[in-house]
C-alpha positions as CSV (number, residue, x, y, z in Angstrom):
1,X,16.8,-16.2,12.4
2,X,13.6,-17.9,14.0
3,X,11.2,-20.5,12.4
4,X,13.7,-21.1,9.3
5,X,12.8,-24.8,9.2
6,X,9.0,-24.1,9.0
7,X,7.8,-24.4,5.3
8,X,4.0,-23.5,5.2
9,X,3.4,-20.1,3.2
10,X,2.9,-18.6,6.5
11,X,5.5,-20.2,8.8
12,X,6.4,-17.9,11.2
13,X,4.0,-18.1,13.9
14,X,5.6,-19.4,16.7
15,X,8.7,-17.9,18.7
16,X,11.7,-19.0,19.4
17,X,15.3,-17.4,19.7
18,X,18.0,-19.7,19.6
19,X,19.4,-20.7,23.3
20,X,16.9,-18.2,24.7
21,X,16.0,-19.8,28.1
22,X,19.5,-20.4,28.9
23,X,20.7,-17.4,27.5
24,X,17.5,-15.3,29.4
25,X,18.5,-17.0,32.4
26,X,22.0,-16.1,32.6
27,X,21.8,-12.6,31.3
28,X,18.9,-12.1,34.0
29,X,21.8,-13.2,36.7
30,X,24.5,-11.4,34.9
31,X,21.9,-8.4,35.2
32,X,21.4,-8.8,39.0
33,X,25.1,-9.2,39.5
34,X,25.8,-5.8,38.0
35,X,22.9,-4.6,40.1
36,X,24.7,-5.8,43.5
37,X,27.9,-4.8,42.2
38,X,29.0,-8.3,41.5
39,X,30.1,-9.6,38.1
40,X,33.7,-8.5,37.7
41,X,33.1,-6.1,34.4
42,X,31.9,-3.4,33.9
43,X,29.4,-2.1,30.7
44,X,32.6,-1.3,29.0
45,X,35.2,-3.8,30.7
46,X,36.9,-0.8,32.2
47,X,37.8,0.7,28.7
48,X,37.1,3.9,27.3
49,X,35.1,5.1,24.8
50,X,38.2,6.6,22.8
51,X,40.0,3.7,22.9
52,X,37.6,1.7,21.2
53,X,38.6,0.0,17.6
54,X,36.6,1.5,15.4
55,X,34.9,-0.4,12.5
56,X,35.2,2.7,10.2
57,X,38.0,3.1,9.6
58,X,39.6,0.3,7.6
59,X,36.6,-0.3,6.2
60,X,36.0,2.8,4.5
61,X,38.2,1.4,1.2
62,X,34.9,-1.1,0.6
63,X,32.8,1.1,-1.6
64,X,29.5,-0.8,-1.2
65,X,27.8,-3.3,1.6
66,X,24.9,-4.4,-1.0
67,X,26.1,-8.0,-0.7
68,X,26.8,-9.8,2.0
69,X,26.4,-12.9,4.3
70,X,25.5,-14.6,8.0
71,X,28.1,-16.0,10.2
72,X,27.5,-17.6,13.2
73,X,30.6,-16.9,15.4
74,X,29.4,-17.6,18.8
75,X,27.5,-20.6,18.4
76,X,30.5,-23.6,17.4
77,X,30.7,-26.0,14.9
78,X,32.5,-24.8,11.6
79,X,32.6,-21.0,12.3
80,X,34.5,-21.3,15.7
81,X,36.3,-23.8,14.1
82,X,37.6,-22.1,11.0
83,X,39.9,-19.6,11.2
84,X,39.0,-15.7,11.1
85,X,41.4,-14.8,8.5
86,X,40.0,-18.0,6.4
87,X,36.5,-16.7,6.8
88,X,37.7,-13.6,5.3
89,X,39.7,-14.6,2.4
90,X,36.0,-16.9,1.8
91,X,34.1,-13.4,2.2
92,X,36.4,-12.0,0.1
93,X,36.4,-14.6,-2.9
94,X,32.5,-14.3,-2.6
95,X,32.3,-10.2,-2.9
96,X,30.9,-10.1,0.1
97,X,31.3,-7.0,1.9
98,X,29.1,-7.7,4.8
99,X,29.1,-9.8,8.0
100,X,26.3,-10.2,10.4
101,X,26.9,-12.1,13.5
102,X,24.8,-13.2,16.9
103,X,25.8,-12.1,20.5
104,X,24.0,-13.2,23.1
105,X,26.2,-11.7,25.9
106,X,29.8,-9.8,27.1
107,X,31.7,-13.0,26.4
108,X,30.5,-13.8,22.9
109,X,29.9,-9.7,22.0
110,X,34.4,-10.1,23.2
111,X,34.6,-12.9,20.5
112,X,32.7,-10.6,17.5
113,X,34.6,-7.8,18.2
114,X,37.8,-9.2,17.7
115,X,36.6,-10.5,14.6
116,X,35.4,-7.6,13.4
117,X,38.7,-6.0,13.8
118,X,40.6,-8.7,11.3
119,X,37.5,-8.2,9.3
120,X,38.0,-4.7,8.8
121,X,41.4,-4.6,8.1
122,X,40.3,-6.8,4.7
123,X,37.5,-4.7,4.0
124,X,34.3,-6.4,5.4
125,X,32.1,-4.8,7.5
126,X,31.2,-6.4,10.7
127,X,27.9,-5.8,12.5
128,X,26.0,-7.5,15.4
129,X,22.3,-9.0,15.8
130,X,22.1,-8.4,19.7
131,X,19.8,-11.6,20.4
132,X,17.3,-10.8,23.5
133,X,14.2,-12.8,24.0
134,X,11.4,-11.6,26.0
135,X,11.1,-13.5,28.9
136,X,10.6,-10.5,31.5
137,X,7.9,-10.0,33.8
138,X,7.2,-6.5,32.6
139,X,8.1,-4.0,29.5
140,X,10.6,-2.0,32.2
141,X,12.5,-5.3,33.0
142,X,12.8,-5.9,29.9
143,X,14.2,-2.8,29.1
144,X,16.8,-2.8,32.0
145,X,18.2,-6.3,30.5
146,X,17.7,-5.0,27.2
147,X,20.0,-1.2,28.4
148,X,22.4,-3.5,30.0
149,X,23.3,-5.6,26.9
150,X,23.0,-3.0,24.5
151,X,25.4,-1.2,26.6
152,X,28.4,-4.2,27.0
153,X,27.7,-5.0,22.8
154,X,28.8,-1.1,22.2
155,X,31.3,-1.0,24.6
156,X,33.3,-3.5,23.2
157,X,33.9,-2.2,19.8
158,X,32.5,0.8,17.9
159,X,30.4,-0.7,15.1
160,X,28.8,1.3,12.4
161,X,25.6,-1.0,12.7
162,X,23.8,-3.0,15.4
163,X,20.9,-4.6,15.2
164,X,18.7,-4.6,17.7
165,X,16.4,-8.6,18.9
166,X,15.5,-11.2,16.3
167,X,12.3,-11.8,14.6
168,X,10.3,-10.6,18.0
169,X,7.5,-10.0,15.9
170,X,6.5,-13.5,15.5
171,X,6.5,-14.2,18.9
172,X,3.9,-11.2,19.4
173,X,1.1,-13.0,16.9
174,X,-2.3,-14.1,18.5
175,X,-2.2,-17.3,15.8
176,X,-1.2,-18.6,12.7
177,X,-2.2,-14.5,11.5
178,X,-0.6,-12.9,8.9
179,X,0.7,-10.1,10.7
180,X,-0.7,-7.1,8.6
181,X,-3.4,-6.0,11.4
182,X,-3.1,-4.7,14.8
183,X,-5.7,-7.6,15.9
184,X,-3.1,-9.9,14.7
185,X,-0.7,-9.7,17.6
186,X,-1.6,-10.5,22.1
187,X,-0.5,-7.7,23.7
188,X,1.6,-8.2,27.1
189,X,4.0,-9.8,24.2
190,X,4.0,-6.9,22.2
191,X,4.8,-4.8,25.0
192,X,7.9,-7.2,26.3
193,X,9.0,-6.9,22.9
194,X,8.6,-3.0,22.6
195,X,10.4,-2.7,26.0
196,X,13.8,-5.4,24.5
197,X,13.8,-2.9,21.9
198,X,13.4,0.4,23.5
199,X,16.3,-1.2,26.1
200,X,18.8,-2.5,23.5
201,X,18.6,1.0,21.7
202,X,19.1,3.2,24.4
203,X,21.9,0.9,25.9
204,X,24.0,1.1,22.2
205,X,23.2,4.9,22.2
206,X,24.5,5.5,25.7
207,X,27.9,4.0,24.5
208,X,27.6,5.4,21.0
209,X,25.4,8.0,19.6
210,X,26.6,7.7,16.3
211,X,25.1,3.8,15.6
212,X,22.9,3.4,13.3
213,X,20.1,0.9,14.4
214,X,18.2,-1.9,12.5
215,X,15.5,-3.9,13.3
216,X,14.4,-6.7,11.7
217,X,11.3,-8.8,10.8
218,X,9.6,-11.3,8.4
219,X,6.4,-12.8,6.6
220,X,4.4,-10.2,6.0
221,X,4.4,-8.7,9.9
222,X,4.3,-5.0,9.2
223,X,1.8,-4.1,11.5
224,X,3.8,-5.0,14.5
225,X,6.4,-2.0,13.2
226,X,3.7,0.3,12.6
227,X,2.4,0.3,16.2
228,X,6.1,0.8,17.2
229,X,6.5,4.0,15.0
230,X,3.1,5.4,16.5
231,X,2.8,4.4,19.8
232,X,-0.1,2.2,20.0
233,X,-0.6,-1.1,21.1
234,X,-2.5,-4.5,20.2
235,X,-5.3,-3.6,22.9
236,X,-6.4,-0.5,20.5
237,X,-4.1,1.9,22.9
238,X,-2.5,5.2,22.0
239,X,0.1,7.3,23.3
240,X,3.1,4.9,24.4
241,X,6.6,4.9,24.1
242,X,7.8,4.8,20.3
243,X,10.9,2.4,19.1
244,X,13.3,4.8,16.5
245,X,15.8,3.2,14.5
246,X,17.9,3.9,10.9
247,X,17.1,0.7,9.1
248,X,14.3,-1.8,8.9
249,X,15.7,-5.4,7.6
250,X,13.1,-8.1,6.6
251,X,13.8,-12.1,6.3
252,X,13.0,-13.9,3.7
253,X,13.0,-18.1,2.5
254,X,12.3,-19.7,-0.3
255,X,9.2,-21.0,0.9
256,X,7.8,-17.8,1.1
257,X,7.7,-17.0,-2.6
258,X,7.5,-13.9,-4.3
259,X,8.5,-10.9,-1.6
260,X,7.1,-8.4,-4.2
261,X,3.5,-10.3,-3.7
262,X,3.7,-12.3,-1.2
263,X,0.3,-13.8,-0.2
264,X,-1.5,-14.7,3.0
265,X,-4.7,-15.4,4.2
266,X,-5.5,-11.7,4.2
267,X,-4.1,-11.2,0.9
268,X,-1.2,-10.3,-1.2
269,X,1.3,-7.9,-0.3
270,X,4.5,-6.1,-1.8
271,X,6.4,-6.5,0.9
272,X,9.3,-4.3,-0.4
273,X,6.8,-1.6,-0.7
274,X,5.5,-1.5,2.5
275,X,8.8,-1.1,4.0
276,X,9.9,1.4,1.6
277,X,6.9,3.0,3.2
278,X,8.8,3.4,6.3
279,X,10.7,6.0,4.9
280,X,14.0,4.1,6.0
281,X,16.2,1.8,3.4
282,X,15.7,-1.5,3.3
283,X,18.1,-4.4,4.4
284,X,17.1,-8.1,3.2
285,X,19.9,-9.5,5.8
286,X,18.3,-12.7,6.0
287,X,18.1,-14.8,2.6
288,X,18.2,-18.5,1.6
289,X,16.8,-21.4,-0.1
290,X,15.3,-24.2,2.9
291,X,17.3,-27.3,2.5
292,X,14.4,-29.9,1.3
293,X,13.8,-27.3,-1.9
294,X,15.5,-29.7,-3.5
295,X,19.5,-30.5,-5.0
296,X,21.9,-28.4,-4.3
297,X,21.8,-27.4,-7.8
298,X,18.3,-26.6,-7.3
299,X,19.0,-24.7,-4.1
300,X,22.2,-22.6,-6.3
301,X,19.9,-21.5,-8.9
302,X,16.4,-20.1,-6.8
303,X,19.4,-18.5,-4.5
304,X,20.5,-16.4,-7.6
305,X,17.3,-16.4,-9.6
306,X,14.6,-14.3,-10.3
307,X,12.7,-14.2,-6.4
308,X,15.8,-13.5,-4.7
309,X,19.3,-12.3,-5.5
310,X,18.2,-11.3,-9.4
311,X,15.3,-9.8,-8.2
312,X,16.8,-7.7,-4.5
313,X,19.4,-6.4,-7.6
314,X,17.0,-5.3,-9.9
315,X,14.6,-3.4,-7.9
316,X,17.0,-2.1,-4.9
317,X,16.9,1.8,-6.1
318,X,13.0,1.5,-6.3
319,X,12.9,0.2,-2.6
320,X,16.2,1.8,-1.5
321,X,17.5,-1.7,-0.7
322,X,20.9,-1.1,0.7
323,X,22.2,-4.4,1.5
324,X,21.0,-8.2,0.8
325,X,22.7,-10.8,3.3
326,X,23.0,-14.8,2.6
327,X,21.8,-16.9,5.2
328,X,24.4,-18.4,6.0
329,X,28.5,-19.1,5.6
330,X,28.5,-22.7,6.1
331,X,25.9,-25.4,7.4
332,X,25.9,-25.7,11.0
333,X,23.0,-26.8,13.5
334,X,20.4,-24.8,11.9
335,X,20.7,-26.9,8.9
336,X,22.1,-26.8,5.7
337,X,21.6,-23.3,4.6
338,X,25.0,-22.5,4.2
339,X,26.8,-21.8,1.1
340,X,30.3,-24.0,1.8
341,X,30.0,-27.3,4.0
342,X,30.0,-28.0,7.6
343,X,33.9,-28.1,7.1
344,X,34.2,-24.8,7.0
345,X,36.1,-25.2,3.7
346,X,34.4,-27.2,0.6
347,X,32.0,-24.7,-1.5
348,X,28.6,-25.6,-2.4
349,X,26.8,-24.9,-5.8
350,X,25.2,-22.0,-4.0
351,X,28.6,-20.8,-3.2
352,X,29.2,-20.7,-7.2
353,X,25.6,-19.4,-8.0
354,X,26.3,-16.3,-5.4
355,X,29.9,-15.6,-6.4
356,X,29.2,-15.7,-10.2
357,X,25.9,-13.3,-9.9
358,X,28.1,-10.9,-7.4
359,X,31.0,-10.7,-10.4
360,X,28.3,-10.3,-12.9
361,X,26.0,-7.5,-11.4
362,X,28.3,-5.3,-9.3
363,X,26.7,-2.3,-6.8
């Protein structure tokens, strides 16, 4: 969810997670507090593992996640302002089957949970994006905050998905680089970035080891997964830690064209290829139209044309695409990505565009 407002073909070379130096700063306290013994809460707020709700459950009567959508319930404006059970009758009208959501800490990871519990009960699938930045002084601090929040995210409600950091990657790249070579990407942040992710794993898995992991990227940044999978490093290194998860997720804007060739200065890629590659399935759990594309009836129609929604559907068995994920609900501070209003209740054109194609081409 980084460097959406960018609009050069290759936009996403600098890093920036939303909130992240106040959010760093307090989860570094909140860390040191739990260290010393302070705090008040425990990992798993004193309740155990059994007891959790479990996202499974209910939601087992939704037969498919393919389509889905980004709410922002932690960060104000029209999401903390609309009700949960409005949200979900808006899900619901939409065919979406899918909610990702942003927690930053134990307070907002509380607020998610809860959600995801209505959620459930009305057949939508709630799953966190455990935002960590990488402001540590080494790749084991970084895992230790990373351990610490994976750990108070899963104790709070067993999820069948978490997703592990946002766009890391990008904040990894040595310049405006495409991403598609080792060379491409400094080193000490590629090691922060490895250690977030190693943390934030192992913390979920401590709570629960039945969660199946994402991680997520964009552009054409595949390199910066590859070294992850094989240990090595931007300094031309071997033999370090590996990162494991179940699914790789990939963002994707309108200003970045065709993901099937997508071209840099290196080249042109088939980004859904390369991922495929992995030999994990493929989330697109980031995708939207940048407001200055043009009218909102412009904006509706590339949402549901041919380079994204009509295309993800087409070729999702040939890339194993599991799930495709509008960015976002409503308009909020980001801008106006959404596909209702900053009211929380008047659709958009794009609203129309991605209810209609849903109806139309059902997974």
């Amino acid at each position: 969810m980084t460097n959406r407002k960018h609009t050069n073909l290759r936009p996403f070379n600098v890093f920036s997670v939303r909130k992240a130096t106040a959010l760093a700063t307090a989860l570094l306290t909140s860390v040191l507090l739990a260290a010393c013994g302070g705090g008040g809460e425990s990992a798993l707020d004193s309740t155990a593992k059994s007891e959790l709700p479990d996202s499974t459950a209910k939601a087992s009567t939704s037969t498919s996640i393919f389509y889905g959508a980004n709410g922002r319930n932690t960060n104000g404006g029209a999401y903390d302002g609309t009700a949960v059970a409005t949200q979900l009758a808006q899900l619901q009208d939409l065919g979406a089957k899918i909610y990702r959501n942003d927690v930053y800490n134990l307070a907002s990871a509380k607020v998610v949970a809860k959600m995801a519990q209505t959620m459930a009960a009305g057949g939508v699938t709630v799953y966190p994006v455990i935002m960590l930045g990488t402001g540590f002084s080494s790749e084991q601090n970084a895992y230790n905050a990373g351990y610490t929040l994976g750990q108070q995210v899963a104790g709070t409600y067993k999820y069948k998905y978490y997703e592990v950091a946002n766009e890391l990657e990008a904040g990894a790249l040595n310049g405006n680089v495409d991403g598609t070579n080792w060379k491409h990407y400094n080193n000490q942040p590629f090691v922060l970035a490895r250690g977030v992710l190693r943390g934030l794993i192992a913390g979920v898995k401590s709570v629960d080891g039945s969660a199946k992991i994402i991680v997520n990227g964009t552009w054409l940044h595949y390199s910066f997964f590859q070294m992850l999978m094989d240990g090595s490093q931007p300094d031309g290194t071997h033999g370090h830690p590996t990162v494991n998860w179940d699914i790789t997720a990939w963002h994707w804007y309108s200003n970045q064209g065709d993901m099937t060739h997508a071209c840099g200065g290196t080249g042109c890629y088939d980004m859904l290829a390369i991922l495929h590659s992995f030999g994990k399935p493929v989330w697109i759990n980031e995708f939207g139209v940048r407001p200055n594309y043009g009218t909102d009836q412009q904006i509706a129609n590339y949402l549901s044309g041919n380079l994204m929604m009509t295309q993800f559907q087409a070729v999702a068995s040939k890339y194993n695409i599991q799930s495709i994920q509008a960015f976002e609900l409503y308009d909020d501070s980001e801008g106006n990505f959404g596909l209702m209003k900053s009211d929380g209740q008047t659709p958009k054109a794009a609203y129309y565009a991605y209810k209609n194609f849903v109806a139309g081409h059902p997974m």
